[in-house]
C-alpha positions in Angstrom: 36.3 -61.7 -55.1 32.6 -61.3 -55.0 31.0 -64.5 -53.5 31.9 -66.3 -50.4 34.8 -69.6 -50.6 33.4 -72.2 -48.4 35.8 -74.8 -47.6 34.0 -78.5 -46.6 36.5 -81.0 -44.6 35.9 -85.1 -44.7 31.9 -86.3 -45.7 32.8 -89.9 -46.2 29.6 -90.9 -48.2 27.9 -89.0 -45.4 24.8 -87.5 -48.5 22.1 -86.4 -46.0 24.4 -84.5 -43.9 26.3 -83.0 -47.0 22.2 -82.4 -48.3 21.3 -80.5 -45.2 24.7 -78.7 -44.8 24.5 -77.0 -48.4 20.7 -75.8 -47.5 22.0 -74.5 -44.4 24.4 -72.6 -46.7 22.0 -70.7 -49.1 25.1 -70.7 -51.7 24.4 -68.1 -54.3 25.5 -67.9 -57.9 28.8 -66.1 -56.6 29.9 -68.5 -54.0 32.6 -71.1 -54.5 33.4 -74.5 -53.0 36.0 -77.0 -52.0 35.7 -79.9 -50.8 38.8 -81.1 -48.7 39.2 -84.5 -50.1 37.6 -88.0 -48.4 34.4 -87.9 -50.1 34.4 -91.5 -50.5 34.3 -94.8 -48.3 33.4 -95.4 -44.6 29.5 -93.8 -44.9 26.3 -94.4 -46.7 26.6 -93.5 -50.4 29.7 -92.1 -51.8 27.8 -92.0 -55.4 25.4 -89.6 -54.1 28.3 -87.6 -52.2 30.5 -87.5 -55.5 26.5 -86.3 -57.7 25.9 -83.6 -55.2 29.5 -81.9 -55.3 29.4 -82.3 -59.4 25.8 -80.8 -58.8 27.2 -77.6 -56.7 30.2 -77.4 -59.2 32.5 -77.4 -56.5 36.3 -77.9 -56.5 37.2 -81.2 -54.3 40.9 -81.7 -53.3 42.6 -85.5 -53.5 42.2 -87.1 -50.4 43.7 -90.2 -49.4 41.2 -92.7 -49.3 40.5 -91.4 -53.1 44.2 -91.8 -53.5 44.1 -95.3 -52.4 40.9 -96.1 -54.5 42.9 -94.7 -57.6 46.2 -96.6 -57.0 44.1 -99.8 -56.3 42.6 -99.3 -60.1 45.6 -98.5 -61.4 47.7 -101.2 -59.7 45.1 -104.1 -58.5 47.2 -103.9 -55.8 45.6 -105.3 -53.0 47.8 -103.2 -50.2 46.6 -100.0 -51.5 43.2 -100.5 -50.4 40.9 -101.8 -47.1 38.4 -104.0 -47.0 35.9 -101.3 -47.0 37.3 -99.9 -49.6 36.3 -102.1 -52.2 32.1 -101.6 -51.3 33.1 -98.2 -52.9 35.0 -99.7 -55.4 32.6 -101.9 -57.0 29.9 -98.7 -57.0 32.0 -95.9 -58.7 30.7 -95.6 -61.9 32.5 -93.9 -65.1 31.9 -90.2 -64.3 32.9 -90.7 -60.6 36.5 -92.1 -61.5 37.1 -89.4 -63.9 36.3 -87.0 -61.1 38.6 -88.8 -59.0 41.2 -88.3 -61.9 41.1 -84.8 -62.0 40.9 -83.7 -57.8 43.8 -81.4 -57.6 46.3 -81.7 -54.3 45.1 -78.2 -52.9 43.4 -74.7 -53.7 44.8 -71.4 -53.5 43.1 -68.4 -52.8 45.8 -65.6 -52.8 43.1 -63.0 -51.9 42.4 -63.7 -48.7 46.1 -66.3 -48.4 44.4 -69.0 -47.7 45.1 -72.5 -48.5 43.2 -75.4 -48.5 44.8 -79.3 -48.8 43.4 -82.7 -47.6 46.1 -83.7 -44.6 48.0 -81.2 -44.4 51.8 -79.9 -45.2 55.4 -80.6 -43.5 56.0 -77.1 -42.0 59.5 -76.1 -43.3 59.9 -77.0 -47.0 57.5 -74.9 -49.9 53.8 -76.2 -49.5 53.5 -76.0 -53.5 56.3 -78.8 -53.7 55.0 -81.3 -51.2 53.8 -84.8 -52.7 50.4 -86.3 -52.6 51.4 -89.5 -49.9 53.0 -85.8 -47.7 49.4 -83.3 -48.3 47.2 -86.2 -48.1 48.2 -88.2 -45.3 50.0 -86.4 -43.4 48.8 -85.7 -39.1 52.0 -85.5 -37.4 55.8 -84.7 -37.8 57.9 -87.5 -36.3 61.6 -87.5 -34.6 63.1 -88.2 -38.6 60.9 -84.9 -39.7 59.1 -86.7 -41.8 55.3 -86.8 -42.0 53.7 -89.6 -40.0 49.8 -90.9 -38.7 49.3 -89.8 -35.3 48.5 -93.8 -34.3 52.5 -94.7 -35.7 54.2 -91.8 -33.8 51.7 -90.8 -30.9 54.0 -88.5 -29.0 55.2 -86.7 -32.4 53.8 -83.0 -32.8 51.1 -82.3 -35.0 52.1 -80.8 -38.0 49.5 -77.7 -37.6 51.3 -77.1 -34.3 54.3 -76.3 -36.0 53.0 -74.9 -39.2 53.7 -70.9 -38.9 52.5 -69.5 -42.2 51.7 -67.5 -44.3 49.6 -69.1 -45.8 46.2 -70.0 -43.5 45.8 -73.4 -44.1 42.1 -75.1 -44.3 42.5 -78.9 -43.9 40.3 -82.2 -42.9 41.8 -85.6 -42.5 42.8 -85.6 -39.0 39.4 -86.1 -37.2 38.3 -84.5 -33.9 35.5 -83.9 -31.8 36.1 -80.4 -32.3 37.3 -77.9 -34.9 40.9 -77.1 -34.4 41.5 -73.6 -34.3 45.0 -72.4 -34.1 46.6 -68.7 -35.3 47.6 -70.0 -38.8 45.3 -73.2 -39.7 42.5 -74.4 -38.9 41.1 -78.4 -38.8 37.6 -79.0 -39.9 37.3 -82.6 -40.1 35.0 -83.5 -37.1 34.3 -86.9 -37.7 30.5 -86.7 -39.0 31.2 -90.4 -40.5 31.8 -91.3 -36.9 28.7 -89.7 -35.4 30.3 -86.5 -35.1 29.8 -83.4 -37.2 29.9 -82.0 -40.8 31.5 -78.5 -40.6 32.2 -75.9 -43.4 34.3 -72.8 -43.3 32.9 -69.6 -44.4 35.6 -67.4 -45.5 36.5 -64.3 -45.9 34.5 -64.3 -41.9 36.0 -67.3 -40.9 32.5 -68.5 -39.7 31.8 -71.8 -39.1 28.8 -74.1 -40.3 28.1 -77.7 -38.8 25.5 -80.4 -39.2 24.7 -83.3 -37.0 25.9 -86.7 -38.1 22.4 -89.0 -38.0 24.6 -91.6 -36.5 27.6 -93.3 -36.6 28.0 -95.2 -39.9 31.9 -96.5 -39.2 33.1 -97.8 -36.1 
């Protein structure tokens, strides 16, 4: 492995900050990127998110608010998506949903055993076998064991707490203030759509890169 792998957690339609955070970057020829899903919805201009990542060739995982936008298309089904959702809806064009189509649920890099995945994974059964609604949505482990959002089961562990790996996990989804550092994973999705921060992961260093939300563009 020659180049740097630069993992990216949530932009939410967030462009300028995705914009500045790849100059800040200086990517070469040899460096690779993933995108940990949630491109979409909630900020400014998911179309101009979704043309920069094509742009930068980058991998992007399935997260679940492109999970929902994709079961909503496939369905019409109104519970699949939010009201916010549709905005982003109406503006994907051709190219974009054929993206969507093709986001894989994670990215291995055996190299360096690292994984990277959208939510994240219930700790004792094989990562590789875990469904999308599991690696996409999932923030906490609940009393049942299954996975769970931290606002339905608020005293349940999260799922990174538990996680003992192999393999390092890279995830977003779950947004903090801060990045969430812990022996085996690590949680970069600091809530830039919120008025928090962009960050990208700079592997094989394990170095950290952040931009400055503008503002808050979801409440």
């Amino acid at each position: 492995m020659t180049g740097r792998l630069i993992a990216i957690g949530d932009v939410h339609g967030c462009h300028l900050e995705l914009a500045e955070l790849i100059a800040r970057l200086e990517l070469t020829r040899d460096d690779r990127l993933v995108f940990l899903g949630d491109l979409v919805n909630r900020g400014p201009d998911s179309c101009k998110v979704l043309d920069l990542v094509r742009a930068n060739r980058a991998i992007a995982l399935l997260g679940n608010h492109e999970l929902r936008l994709l079961k909503y298309r496939r369905t019409n089904d109104r519970k699949y998506v939010k009201e916010h959702d549709l905005d982003t809806y109406e503006k994907l064009r051709p190219q974009d949903w054929a993206f969507l189509e093709q986001m894989p649920l994670t990215f291995e890099e055996p190299e360096l055993n690292v994984v990277c995945v959208h939510g994240g994974f219930l700790p004792n059964e094989p990562w590789q076998k875990q469904p999308p609604e599991v690696v996409t949505r999932i923030q906490v482990v609940d009393q049942d064991g299954h996975a769970a959002k931290r606002s339905d089961a608020p005293d349940a562990p999260l799922w990174a707490d538990l996680w003992n790996g192999p393999p390092f996990v890279i995830y977003g989804h779950t947004p903090r203030p801060e990045i969430y550092k812990l022996k085996w994973s690590v949680g970069i999705d600091t809530a830039c759509c919120l008025g928090g921060y962009l960050t990208a992961c700079v592997l094989p260093e394990k170095r950290f890169v952040q931009v400055k939300a503008r503002r808050a563009y979801y409440p």
